[in-house]
C-alpha positions in Angstrom: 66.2 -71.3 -84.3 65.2 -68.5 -86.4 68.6 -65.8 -86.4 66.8 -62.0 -86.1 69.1 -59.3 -85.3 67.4 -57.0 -82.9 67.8 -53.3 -82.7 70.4 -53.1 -80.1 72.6 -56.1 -81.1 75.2 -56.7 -83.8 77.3 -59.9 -84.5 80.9 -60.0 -83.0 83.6 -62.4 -82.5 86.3 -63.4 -79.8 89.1 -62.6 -81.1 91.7 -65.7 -82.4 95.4 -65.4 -82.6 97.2 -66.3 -86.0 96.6 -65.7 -89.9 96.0 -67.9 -92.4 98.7 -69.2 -94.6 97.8 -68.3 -98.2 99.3 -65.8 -100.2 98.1 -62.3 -99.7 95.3 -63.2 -97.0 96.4 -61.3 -93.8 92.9 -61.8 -91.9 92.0 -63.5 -88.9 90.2 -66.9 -89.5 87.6 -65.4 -88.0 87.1 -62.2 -89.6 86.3 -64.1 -92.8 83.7 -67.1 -91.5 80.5 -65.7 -90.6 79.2 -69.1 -89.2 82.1 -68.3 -86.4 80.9 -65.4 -85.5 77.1 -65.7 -85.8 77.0 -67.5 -82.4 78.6 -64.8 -80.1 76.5 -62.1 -80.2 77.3 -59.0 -78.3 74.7 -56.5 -77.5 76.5 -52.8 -77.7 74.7 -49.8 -76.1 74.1 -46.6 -78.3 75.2 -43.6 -77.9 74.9 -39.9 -79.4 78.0 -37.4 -79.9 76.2 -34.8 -77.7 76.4 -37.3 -74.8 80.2 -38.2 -74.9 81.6 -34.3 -74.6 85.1 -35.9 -76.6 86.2 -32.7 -77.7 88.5 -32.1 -80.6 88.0 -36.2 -81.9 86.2 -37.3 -84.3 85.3 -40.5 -86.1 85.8 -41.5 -89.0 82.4 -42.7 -90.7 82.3 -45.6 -93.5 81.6 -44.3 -96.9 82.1 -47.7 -98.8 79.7 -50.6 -98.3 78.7 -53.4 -100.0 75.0 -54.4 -99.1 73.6 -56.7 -101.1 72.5 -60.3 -100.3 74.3 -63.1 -98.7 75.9 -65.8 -100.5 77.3 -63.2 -103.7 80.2 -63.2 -102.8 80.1 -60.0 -100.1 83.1 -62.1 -98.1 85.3 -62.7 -101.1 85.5 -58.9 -102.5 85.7 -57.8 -98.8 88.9 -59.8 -98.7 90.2 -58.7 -102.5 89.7 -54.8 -101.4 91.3 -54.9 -97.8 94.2 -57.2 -99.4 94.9 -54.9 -102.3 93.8 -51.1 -101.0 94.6 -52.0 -97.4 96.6 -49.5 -95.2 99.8 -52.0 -94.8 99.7 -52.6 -98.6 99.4 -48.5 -99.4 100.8 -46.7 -96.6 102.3 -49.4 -93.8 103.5 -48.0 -90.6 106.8 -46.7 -89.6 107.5 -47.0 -86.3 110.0 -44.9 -85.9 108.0 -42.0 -86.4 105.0 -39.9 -84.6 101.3 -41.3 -86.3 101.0 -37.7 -87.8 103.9 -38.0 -89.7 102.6 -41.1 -90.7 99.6 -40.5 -92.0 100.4 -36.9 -93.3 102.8 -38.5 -95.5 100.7 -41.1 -96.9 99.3 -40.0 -100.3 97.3 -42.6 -101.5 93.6 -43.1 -100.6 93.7 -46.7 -98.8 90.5 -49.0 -97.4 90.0 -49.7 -93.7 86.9 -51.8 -92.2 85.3 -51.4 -88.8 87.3 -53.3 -85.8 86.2 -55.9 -83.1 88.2 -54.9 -80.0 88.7 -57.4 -76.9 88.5 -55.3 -73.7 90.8 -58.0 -72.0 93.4 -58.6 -74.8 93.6 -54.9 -75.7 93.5 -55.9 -79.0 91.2 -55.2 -82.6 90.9 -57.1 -85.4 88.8 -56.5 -88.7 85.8 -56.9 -89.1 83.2 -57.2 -92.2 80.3 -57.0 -91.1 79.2 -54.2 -88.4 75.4 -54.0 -88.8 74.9 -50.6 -87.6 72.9 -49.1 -89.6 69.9 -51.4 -89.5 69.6 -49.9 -85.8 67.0 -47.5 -85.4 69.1 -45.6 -83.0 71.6 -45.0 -86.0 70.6 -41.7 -86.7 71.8 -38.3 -86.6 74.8 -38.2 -83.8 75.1 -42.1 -83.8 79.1 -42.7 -83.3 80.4 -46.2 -83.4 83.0 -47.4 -80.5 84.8 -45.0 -77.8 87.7 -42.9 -79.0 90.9 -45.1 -80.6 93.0 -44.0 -82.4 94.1 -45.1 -86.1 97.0 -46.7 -84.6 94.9 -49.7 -83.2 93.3 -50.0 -86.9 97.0 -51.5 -88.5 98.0 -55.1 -88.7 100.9 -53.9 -87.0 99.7 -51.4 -84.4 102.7 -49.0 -83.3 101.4 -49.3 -80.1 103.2 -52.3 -77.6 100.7 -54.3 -75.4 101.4 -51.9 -72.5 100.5 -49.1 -74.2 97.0 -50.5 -75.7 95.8 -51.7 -72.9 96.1 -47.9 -71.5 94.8 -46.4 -74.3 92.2 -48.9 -74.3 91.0 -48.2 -71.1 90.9 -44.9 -71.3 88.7 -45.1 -74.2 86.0 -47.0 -72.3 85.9 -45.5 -69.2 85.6 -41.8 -71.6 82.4 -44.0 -73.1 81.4 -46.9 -70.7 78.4 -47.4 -72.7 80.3 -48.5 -75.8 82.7 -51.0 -74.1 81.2 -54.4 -73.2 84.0 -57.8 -73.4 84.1 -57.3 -77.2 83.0 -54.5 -79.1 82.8 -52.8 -82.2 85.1 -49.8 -83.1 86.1 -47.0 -85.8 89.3 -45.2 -85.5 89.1 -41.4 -84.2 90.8 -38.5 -85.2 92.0 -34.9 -83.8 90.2 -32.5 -85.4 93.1 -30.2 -84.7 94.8 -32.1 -87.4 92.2 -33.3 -90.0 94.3 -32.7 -93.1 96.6 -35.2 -92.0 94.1 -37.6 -92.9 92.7 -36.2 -96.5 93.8 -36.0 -99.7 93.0 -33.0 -102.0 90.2 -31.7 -99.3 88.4 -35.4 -99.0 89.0 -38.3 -96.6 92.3 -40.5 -97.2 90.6 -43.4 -95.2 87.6 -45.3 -96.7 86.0 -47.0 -94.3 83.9 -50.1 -95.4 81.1 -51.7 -93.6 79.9 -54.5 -95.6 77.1 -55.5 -94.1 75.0 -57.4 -96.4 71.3 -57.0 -96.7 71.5 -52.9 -95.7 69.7 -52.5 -99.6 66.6 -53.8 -98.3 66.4 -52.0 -95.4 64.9 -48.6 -95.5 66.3 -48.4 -91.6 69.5 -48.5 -93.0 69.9 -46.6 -96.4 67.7 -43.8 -94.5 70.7 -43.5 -91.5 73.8 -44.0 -93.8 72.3 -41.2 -95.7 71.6 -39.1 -92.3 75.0 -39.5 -91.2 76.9 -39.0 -94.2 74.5 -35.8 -94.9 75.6 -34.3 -91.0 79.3 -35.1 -92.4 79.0 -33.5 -95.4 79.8 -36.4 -97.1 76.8 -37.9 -98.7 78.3 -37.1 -101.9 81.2 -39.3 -101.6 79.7 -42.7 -100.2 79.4 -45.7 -102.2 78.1 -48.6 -103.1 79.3 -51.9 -104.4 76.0 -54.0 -105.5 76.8 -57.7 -106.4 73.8 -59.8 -107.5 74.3 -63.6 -108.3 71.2 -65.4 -110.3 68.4 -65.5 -108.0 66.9 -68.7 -107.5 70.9 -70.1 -107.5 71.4 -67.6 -105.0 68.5 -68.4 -103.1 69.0 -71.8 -103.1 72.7 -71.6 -101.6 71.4 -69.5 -98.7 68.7 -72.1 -98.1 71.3 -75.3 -98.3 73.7 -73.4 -95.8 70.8 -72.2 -93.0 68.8 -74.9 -93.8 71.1 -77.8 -94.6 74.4 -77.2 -92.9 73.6 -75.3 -89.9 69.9 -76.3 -89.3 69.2 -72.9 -88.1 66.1 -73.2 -90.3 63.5 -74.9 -87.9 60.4 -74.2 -89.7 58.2 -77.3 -91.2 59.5 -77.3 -94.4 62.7 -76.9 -93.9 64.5 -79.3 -96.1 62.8 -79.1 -98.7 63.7 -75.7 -101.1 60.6 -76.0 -103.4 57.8 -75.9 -100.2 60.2 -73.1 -98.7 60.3 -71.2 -102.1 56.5 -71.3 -102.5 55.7 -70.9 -98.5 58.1 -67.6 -98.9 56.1 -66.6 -102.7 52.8 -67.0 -100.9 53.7 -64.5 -98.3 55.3 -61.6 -100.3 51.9 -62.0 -101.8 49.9 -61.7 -98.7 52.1 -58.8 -97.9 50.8 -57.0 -100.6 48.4 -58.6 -103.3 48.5 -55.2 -105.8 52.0 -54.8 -105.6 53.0 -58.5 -105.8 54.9 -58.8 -109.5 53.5 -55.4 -110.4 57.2 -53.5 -111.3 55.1 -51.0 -113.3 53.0 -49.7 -110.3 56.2 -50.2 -108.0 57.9 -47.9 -110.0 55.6 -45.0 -109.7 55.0 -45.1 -106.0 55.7 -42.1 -104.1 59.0 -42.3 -101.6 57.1 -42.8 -98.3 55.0 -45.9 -99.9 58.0 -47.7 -101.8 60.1 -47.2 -98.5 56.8 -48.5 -96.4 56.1 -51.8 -98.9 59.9 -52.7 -99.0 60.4 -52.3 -95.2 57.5 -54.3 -94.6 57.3 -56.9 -97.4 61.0 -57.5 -97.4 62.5 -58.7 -94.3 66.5 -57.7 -94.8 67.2 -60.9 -92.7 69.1 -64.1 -93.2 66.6 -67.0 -94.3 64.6 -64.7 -96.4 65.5 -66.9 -99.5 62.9 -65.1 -101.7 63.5 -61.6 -100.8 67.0 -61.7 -100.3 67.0 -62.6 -104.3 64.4 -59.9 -105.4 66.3 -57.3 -106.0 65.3 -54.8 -108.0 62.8 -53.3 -105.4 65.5 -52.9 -102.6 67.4 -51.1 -105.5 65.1 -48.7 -106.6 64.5 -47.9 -103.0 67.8 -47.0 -102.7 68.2 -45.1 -105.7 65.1 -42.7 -104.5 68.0 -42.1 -101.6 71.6 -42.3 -103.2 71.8 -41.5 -107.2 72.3 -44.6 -109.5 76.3 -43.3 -109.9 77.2 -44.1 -106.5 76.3 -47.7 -107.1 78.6 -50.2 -108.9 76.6 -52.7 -109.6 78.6 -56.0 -110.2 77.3 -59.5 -111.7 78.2 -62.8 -109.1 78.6 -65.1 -112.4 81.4 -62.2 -114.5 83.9 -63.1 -111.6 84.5 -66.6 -112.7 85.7 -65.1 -116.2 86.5 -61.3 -115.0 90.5 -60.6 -115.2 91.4 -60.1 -111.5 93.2 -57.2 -112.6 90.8 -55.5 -114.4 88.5 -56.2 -112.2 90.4 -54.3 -109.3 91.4 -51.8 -111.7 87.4 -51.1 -112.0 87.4 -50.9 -108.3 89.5 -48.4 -107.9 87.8 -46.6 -110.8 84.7 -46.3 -108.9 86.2 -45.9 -104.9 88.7 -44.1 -106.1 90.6 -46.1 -103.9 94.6 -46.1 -105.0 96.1 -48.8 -107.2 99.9 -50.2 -106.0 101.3 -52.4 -108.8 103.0 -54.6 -106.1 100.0 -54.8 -103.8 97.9 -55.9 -107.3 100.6 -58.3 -108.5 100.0 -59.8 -104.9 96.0 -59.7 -104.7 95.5 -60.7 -108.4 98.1 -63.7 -108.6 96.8 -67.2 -109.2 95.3 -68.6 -105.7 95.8 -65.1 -104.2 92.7 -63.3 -102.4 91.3 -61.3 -105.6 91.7 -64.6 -107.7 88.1 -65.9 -108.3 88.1 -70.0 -108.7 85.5 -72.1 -109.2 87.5 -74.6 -106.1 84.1 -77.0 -105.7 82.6 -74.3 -104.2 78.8 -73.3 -105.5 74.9 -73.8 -104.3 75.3 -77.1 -103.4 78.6 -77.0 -101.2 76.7 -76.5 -97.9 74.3 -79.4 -99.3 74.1 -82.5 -97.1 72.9 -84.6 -100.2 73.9 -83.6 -103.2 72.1 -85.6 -105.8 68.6 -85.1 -103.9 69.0 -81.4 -103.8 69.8 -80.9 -107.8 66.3 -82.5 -108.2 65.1 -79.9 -106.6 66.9 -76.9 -107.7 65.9 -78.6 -111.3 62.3 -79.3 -110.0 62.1 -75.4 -109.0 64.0 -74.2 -112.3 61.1 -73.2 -114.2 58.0 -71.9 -112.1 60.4 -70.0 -109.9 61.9 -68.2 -113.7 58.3 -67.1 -114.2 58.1 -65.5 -110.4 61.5 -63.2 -110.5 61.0 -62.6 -114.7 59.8 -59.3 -114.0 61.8 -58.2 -111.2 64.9 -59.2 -113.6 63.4 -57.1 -115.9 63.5 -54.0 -113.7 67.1 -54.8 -112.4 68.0 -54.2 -115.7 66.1 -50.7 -116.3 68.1 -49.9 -112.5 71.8 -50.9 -113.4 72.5 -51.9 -117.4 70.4 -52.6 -119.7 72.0 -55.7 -120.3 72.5 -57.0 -116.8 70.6 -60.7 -116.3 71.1 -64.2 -116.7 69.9 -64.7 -120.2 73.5 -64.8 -121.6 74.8 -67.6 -119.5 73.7 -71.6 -119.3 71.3 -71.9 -116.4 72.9 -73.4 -112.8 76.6 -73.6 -114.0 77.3 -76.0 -111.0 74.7 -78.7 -112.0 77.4 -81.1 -113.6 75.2 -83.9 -114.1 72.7 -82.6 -116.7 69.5 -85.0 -115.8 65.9 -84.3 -116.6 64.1 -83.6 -113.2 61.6 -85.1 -111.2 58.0 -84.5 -112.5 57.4 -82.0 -109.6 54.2 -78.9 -109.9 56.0 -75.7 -108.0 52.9 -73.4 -107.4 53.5 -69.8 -108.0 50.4 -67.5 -107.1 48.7 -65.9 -109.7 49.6 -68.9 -112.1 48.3 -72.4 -112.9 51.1 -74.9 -111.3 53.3 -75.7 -114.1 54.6 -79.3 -113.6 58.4 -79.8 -115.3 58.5 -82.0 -118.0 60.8 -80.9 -120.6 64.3 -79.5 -120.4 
């Protein structure tokens, strides 16, 4: 079963009662497992500001997002940030007094995802992933959710049940069309009292969607751009860009879809090195000029780089080759966003990175406040920003293990040659020393073996067949 989101659907998840035990982690279960939520889909009906007639709300629109590919570590940072810059670590509610004095006193600027509401339960939960953009309906106008307000965004709403069922309902029958059994939500504002919620003339609240895969969708980097730009806030979105090895990455995607869940159907399924070179034929196919030609990719007008990457590169899950090119999504979305309002992050510096400096970075760049007690929390051993190595790596959603290292190593060097120059422009884009050249190849391949003598076709190259190591 091939998993396409269409225009008018994005992933959601019943909601689930509890939190998990360790330190610092104050998510639902299912706000962090995306296998959990993949299954319950929820179609959610657009809707345009000119439609709704809410006068004197607004919402507030996320300016933080982190879109690169699955499987580098999108879930893990989305925990770190909402665990460390979150609302209830830098401005927690007081109950005791009115949610203007609340948030008018607040003085730090503090992270806030998008929320999955149940209609029933009058109850919202966080959410990573919101997938909005991708919608060709998310253009100019395109609000998310009926009108809530901040309160229902808290771990500890200062609402009681009573009261959020009421103010629940009243937000969907103000916008029937964005209510359905679960939906998707941003908190709204008075615009009456819109310096309640900035600091120094800018927004307070950074709302993150980290949607992964919205780099190598024209779709999307075209309508975070149109809405920010209607905001006038275009200037202050960013961009956290993490990018793990390709082929290790690819290969981890492929073991989880193809391995674990068996949503991978297609005839080749199990094994990586026909997928790799079925998925290498058709970027080729796509377009034969352009196919490894970074030079000539580089100096294509807007309208044709956004054409080629919208339809050579399919933003989808299963994409194992696309998903790890990255250097073409990028440099679309630099002809959109200028390079500064990208951090771009390497997957592998995490396993050595100092979890405070690392957040201390993070901040740099969001400009999202730093707590010492909320970072002596996050950045504790075992604690959410703490980066181990915990058994976890391409093979862990592997059903054989020592099968599957023969062919990761059987795939090792013909697939080097393919990305080589699309490496090579990463760099140019972000650093120019971001790559993998620095670091022994596959860290998780324990058992150093030579590999099966396998040929791994790459087009436009005589098959190289492995035999030295």
């Amino acid at each position: 079963m091939a998993f396409v989101l269409g225009a008018s659907f994005v992933l959601g998840i019943d909601d689930q009662a509890g939190q998990q035990g360790v330190q610092g982690i104050v998510l639902p279960p299912a706000a962090m497992d995306f296998k959990a939520q993949a299954p319950r889909v929820r179609a959610v009906q657009s809707f345009r500001q000119g439609e709704m007639q809410l006068e004197g709300w607004e919402p507030l629109m996320p300016t933080l997002f982190l879109p690169a590919a699955p499987k580098s570590a999108t879930t893990w940072l989305y925990g770190c940030m909402d665990n460390t810059f979150g609302s209830d670590q830098l401005c927690p509610v007081n109950k005791s007094a009115s949610s203007s004095e609340v948030w008018a006193e607040c003085d730090k600027k503090f992270f806030m995802p998008a929320h999955q509401c149940n209609r029933e339960q009058a109850k919202c939960h966080p959410q990573k992933e919101a997938f909005w953009f991708q919608q060709p309906t998310a253009a100019d106008g395109h609000l998310f959710g009926p009108r809530l307000p901040l309160e229902f965004f808290t771990s500890e709403p200062s609402f009681d049940d009573q009261e959020s069922g009421r103010q629940l309902k009243k937000a969907c029958e103000e916008s029937p069309g964005a209510c359905s059994d679960t939906f998707l939500s941003l908190p709204w504002v008075p615009s009456a009292r819109k310096a309640d919620y900035q600091l120094n003339g800018k927004p307070k609240i950074t709302i993150a969607d980290f949607t992964p895969n919205y780099l190598c969708s024209p779709n999307a980097m075209h309508n975070i751009a149109t809405a920010a730009e209607q905001r006038g806030l275009k200037d202050q979105v960013k961009f956290i860009v993490s990018f793990r090895e390709p082929l290790e990455r690819a290969f981890s995607e492929w073991s989880m879809f193809a391995l674990s869940w068996e949503w991978d159907r297609t005839l080749n399924s199990k094994n990586f090195s026909a997928r790799m070179e079925e998925q290498v034929e058709s970027l080729k196919a796509c377009n034969e000029t352009l196919f490894r030609n970074t030079e000539l990719l580089q100096s294509l007008p807007d309208a044709e780089l956004f054409s080629y990457v919208g339809k050579c590169f399919g933003a989808k899950a299963m994409e194992y080759v696309g998903n790890s090119l990255y250097a073409p999504c990028l440099l679309m979305a630099q002809r959109i966003f200028p390079a500064e309002q990208f951090h771009v992050m390497r997957y592998e510096d995490l396993y050595t990175a100092r979890p405070a400096e690392m957040v201390s970075k993070l901040a740099a760049f969001t400009g999202l406040a730093l707590d010492d007690e909320a970072v002596r929390k996050s950045t504790q051993e075992n604690g959410p920003c703490y980066f181990n190595m915990a058994g976890d790596g391409p093979m862990h959603m592997s059903t054989d293990d020592s099968e599957n290292k023969e062919e990761l190593h059987a795939s090792e060097k013909s697939l080097a040659y393919f990305f080589k120059p699309y490496n090579e422009l990463l760099a140019k884009l972000s650093r120019p020393d971001f790559g993998w050249n620095d670091r022994p190849q596959f860290r998780w391949l324990s058992v150093r073996r030579a590999p099966v003598r396998m040929p791994i076709p790459v087009p436009g190259r005589v098959p190289h067949v492995m035999d030295d190591y």
